[in-house]
PyMOL Python script that loads the backbone (N, CA, C, O; Angstrom):
from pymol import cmd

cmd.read_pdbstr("""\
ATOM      1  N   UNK A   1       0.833  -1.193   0.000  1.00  0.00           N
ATOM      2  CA  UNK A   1       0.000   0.000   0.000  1.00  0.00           C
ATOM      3  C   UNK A   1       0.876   1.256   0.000  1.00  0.00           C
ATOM      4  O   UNK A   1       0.778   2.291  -0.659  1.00  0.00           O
ATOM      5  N   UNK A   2       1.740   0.878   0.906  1.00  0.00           N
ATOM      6  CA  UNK A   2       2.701   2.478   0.948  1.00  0.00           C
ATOM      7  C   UNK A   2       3.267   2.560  -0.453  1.00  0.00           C
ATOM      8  O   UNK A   2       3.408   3.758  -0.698  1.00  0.00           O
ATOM      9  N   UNK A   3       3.556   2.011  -1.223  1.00  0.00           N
ATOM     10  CA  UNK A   3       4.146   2.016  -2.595  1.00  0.00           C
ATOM     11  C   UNK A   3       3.032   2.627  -3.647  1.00  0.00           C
ATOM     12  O   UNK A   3       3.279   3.558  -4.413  1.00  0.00           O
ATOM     13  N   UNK A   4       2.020   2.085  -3.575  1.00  0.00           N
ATOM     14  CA  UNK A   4       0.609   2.259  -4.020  1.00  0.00           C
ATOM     15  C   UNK A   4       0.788   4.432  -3.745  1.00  0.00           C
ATOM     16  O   UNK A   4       0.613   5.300  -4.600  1.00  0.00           O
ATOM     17  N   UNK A   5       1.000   4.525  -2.929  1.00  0.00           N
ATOM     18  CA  UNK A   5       0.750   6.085  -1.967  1.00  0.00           C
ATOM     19  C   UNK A   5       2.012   7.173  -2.770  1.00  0.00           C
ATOM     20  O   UNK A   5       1.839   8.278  -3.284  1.00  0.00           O
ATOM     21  N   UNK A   6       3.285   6.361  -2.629  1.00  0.00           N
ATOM     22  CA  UNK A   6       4.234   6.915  -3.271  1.00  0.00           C
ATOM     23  C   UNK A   6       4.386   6.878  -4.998  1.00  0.00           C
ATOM     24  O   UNK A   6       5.462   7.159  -5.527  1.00  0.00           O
ATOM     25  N   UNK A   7       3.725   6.671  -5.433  1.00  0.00           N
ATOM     26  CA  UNK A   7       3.169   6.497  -6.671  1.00  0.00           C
ATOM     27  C   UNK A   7       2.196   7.328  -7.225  1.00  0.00           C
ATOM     28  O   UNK A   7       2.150   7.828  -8.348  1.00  0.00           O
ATOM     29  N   UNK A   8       1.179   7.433  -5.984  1.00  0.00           N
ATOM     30  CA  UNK A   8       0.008   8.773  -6.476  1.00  0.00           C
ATOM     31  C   UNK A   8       0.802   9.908  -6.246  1.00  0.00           C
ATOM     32  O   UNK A   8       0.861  10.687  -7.197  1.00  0.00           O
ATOM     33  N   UNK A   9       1.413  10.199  -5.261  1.00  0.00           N
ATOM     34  CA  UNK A   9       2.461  11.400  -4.819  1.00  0.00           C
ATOM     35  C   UNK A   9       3.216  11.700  -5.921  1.00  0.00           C
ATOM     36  O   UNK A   9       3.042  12.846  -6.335  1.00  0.00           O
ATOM     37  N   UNK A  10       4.141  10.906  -6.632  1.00  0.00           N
ATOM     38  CA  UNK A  10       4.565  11.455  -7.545  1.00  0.00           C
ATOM     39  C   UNK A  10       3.948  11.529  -8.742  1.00  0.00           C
ATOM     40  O   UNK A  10       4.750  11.971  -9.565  1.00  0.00           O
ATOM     41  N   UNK A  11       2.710  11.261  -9.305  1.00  0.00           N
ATOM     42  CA  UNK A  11       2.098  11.330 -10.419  1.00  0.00           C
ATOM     43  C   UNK A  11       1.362  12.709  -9.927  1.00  0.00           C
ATOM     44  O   UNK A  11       0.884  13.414 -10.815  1.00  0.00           O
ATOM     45  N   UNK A  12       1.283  12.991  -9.024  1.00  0.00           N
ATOM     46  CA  UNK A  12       0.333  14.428  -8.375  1.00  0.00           C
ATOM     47  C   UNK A  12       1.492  14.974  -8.490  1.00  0.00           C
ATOM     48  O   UNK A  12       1.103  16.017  -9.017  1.00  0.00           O
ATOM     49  N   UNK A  13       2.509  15.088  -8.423  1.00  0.00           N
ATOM     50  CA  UNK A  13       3.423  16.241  -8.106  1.00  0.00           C
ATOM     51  C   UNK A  13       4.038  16.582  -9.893  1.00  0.00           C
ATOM     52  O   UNK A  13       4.658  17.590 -10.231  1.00  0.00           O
ATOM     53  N   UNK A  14       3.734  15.701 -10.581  1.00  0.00           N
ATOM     54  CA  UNK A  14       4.130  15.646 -11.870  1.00  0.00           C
ATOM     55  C   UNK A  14       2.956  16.791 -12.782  1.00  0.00           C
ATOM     56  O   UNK A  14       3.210  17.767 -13.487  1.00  0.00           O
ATOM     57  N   UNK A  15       1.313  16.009 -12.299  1.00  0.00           N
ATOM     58  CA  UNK A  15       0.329  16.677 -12.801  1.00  0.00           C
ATOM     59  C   UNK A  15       0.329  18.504 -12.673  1.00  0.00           C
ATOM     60  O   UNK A  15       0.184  19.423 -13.479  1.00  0.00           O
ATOM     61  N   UNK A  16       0.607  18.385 -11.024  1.00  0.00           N
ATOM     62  CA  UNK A  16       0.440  19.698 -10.587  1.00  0.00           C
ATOM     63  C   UNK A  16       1.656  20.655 -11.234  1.00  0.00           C
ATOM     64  O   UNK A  16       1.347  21.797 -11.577  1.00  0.00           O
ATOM     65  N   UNK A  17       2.723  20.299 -11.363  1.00  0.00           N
ATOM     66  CA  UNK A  17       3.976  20.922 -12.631  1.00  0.00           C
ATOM     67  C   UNK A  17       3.071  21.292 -13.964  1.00  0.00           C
ATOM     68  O   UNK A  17       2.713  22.419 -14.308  1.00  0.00           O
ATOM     69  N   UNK A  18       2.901  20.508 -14.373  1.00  0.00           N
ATOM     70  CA  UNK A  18       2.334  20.544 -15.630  1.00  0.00           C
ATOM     71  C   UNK A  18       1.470  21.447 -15.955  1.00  0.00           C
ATOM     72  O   UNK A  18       1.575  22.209 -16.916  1.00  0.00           O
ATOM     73  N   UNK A  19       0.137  21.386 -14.788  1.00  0.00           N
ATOM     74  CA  UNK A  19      -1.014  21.961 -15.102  1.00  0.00           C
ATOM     75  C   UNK A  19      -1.068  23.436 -14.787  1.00  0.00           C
ATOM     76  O   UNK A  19      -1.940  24.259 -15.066  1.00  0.00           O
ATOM     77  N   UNK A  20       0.567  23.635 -13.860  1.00  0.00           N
ATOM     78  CA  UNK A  20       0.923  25.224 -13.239  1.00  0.00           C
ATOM     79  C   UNK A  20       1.323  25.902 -14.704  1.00  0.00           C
ATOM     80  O   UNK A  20       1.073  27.042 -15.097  1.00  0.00           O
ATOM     81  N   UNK A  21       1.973  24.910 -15.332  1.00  0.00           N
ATOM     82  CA  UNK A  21       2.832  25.244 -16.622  1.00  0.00           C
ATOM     83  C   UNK A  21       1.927  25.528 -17.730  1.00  0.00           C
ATOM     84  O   UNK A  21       2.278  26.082 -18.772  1.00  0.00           O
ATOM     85  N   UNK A  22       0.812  25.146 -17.478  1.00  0.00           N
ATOM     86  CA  UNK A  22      -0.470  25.344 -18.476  1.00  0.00           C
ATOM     87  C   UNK A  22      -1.101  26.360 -18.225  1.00  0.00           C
ATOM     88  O   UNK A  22      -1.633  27.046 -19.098  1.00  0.00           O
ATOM     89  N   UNK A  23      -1.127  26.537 -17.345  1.00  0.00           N
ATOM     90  CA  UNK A  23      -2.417  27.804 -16.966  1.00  0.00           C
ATOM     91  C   UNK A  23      -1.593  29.472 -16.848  1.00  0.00           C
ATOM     92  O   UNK A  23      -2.026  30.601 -17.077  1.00  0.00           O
ATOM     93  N   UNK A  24      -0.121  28.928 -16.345  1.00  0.00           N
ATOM     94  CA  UNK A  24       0.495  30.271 -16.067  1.00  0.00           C
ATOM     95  C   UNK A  24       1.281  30.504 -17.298  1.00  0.00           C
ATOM     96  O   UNK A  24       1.621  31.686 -17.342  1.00  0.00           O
ATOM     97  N   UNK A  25       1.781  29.686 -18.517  1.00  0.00           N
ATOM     98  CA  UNK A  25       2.394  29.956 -19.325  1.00  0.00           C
ATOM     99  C   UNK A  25       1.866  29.677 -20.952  1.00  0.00           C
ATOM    100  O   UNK A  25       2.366  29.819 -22.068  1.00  0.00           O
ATOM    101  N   UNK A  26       0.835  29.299 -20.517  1.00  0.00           N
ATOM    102  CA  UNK A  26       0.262  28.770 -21.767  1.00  0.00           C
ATOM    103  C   UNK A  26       1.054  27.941 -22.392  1.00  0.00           C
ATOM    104  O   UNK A  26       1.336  28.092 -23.581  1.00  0.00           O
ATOM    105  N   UNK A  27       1.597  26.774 -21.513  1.00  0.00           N
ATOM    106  CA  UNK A  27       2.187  25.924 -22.554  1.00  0.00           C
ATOM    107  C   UNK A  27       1.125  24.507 -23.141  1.00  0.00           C
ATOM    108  O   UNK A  27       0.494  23.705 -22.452  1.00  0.00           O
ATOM    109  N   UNK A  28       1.223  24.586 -24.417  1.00  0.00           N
ATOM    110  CA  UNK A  28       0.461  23.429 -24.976  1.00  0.00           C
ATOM    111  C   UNK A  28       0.614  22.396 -24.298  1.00  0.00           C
ATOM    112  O   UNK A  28      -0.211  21.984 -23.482  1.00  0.00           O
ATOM    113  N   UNK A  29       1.897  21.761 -24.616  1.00  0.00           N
ATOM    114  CA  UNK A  29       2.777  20.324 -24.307  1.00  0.00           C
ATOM    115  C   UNK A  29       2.364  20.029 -22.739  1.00  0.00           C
ATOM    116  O   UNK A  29       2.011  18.925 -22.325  1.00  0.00           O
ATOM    117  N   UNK A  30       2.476  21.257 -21.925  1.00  0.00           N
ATOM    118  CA  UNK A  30       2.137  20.601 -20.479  1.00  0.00           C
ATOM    119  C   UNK A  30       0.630  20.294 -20.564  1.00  0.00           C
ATOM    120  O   UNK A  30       0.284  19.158 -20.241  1.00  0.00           O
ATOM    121  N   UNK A  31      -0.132  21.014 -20.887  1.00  0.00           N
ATOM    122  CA  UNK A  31      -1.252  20.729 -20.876  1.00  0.00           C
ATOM    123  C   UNK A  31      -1.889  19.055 -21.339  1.00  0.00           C
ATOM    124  O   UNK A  31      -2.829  18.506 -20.765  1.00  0.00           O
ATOM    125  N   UNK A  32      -1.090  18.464 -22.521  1.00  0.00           N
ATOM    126  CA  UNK A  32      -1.353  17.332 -22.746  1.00  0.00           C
ATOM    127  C   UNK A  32      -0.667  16.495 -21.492  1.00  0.00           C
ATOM    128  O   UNK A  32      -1.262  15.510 -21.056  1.00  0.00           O
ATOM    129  N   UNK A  33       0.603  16.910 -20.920  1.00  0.00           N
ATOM    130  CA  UNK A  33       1.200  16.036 -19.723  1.00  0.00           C
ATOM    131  C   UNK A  33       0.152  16.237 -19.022  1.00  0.00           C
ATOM    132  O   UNK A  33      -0.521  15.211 -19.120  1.00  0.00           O
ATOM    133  N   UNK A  34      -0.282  16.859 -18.475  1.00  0.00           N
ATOM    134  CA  UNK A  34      -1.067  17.261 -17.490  1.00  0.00           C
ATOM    135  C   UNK A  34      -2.553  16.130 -17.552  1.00  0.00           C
ATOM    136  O   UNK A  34      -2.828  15.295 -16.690  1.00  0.00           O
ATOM    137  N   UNK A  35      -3.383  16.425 -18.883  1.00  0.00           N
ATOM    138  CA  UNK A  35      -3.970  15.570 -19.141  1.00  0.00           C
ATOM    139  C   UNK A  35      -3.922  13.815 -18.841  1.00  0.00           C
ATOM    140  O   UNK A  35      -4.727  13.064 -18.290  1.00  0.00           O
ATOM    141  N   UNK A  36      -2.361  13.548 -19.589  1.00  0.00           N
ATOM    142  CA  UNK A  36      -2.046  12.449 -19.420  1.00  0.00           C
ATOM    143  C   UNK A  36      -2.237  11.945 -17.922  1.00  0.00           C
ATOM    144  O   UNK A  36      -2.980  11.015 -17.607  1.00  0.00           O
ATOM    145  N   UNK A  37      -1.455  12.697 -17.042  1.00  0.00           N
ATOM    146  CA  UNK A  37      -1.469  12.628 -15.893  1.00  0.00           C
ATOM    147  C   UNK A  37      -2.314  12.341 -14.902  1.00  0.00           C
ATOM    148  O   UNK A  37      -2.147  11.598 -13.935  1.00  0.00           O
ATOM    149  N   UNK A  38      -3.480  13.157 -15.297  1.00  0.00           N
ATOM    150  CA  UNK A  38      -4.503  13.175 -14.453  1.00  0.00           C
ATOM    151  C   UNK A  38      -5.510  11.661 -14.743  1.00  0.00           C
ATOM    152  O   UNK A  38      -6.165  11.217 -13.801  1.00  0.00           O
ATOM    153  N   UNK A  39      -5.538  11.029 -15.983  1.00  0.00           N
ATOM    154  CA  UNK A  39      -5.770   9.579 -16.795  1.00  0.00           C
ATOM    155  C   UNK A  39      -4.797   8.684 -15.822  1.00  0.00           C
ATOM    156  O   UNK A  39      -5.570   7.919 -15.245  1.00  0.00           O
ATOM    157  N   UNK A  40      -3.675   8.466 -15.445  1.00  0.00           N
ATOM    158  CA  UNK A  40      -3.075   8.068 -14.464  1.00  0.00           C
ATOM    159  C   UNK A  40      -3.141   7.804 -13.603  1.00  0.00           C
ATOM    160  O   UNK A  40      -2.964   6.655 -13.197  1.00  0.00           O
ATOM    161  N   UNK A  41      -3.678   9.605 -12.380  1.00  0.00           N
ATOM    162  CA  UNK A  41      -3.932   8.898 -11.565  1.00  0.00           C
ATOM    163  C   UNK A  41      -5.538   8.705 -11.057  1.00  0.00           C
ATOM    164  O   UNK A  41      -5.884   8.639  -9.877  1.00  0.00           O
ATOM    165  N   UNK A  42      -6.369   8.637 -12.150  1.00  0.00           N
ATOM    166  CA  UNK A  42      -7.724   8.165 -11.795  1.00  0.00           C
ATOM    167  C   UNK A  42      -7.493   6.751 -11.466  1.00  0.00           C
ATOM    168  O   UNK A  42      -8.138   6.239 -10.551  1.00  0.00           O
ATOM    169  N   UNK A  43      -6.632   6.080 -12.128  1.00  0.00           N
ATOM    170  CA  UNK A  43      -6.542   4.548 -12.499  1.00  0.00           C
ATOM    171  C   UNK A  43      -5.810   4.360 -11.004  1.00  0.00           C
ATOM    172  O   UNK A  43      -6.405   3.471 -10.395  1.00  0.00           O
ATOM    173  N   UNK A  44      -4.534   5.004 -10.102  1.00  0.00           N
ATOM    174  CA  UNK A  44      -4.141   4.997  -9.367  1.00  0.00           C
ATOM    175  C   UNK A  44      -4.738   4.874  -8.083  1.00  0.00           C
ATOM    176  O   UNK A  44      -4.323   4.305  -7.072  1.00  0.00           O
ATOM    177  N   UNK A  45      -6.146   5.725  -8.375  1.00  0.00           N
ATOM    178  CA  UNK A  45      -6.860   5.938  -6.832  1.00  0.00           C
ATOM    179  C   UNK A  45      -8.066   4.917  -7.179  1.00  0.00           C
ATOM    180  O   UNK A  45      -8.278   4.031  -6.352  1.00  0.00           O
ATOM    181  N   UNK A  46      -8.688   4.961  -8.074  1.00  0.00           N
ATOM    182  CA  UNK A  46      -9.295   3.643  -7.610  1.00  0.00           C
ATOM    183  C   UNK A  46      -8.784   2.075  -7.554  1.00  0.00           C
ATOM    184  O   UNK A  46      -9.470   1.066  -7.388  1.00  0.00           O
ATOM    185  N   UNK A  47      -7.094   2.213  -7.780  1.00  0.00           N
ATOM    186  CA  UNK A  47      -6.388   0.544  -7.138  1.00  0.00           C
ATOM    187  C   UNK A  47      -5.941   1.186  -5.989  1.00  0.00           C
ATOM    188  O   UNK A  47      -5.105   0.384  -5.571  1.00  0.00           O
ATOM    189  N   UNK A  48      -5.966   2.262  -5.092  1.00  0.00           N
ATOM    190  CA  UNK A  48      -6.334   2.753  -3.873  1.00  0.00           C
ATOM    191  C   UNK A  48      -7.337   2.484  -3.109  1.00  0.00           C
ATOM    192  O   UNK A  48      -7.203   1.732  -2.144  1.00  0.00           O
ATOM    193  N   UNK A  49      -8.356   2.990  -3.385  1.00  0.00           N
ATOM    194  CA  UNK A  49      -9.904   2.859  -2.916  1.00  0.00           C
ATOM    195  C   UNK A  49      -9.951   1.273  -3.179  1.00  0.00           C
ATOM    196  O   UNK A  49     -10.712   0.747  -2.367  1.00  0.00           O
ATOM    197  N   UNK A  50      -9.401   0.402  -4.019  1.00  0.00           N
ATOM    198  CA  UNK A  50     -10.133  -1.036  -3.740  1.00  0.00           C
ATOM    199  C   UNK A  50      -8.761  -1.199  -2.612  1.00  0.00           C
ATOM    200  O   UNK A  50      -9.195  -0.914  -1.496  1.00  0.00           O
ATOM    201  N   UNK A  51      -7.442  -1.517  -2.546  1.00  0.00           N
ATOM    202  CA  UNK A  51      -7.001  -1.953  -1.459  1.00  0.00           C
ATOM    203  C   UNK A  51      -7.409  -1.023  -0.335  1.00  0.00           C
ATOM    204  O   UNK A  51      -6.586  -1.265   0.548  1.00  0.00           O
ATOM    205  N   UNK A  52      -8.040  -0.312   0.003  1.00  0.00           N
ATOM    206  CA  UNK A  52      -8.629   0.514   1.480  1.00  0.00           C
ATOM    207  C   UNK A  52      -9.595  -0.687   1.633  1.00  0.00           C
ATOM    208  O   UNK A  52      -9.425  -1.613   2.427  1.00  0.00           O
ATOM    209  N   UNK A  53     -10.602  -0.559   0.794  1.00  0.00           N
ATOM    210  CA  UNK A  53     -11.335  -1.586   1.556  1.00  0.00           C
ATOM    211  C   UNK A  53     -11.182  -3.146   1.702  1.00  0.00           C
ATOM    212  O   UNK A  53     -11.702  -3.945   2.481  1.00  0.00           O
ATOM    213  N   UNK A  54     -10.336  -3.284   0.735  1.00  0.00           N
ATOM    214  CA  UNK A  54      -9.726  -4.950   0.836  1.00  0.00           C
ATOM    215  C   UNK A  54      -9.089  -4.598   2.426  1.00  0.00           C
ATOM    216  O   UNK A  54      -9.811  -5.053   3.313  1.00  0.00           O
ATOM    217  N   UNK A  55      -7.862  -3.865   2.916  1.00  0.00           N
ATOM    218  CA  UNK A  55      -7.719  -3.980   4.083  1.00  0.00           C
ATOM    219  C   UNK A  55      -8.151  -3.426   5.228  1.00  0.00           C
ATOM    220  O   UNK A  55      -7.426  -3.488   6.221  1.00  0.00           O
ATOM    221  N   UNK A  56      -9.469  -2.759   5.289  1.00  0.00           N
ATOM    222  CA  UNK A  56     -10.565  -2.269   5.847  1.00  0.00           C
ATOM    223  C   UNK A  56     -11.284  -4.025   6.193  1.00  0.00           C
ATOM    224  O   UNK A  56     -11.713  -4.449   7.267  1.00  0.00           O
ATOM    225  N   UNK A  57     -11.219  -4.552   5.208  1.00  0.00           N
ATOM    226  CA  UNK A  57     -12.447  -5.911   5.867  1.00  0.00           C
ATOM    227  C   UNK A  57     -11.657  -6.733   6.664  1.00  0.00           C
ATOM    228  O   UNK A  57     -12.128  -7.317   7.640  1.00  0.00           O
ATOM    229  N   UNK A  58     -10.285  -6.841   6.266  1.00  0.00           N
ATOM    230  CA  UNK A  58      -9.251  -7.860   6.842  1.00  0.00           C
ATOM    231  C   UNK A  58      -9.838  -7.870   8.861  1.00  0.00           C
ATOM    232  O   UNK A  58      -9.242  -8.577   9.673  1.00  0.00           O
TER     233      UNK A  58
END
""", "prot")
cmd.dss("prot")
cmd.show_as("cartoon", "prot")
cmd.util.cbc("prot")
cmd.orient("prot")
């Protein structure tokens, strides 16, 4: 799980670069990282949200 955690952390810290780089500079390219990113970590938090409750029932 802690690996799971350090994984969203750095895909958030990647997104949030990106999407600063988009909005304050108008850069295209981040904006697609950014995008990408955020596709990432949807997929990230819900294999989050299922191990919470997998070790929530334990």
């Amino acid at each position: 799980m802690n690996e799971l955690i350090e994984k969203i952390n750095t895909e958030f810290n990647a997104f949030k670069a990106d999407a600063e780089l988009q909005s304050e500079k108008s850069n295209k390219a981040a904006g697609t990282r950014a995008r990408k990113a955020s596709l990432i970590l949807e997929k990230l938090l819900k294999e989050f949200r299922k191990e919470s409750l997998d070790s929530s029932k334990a």
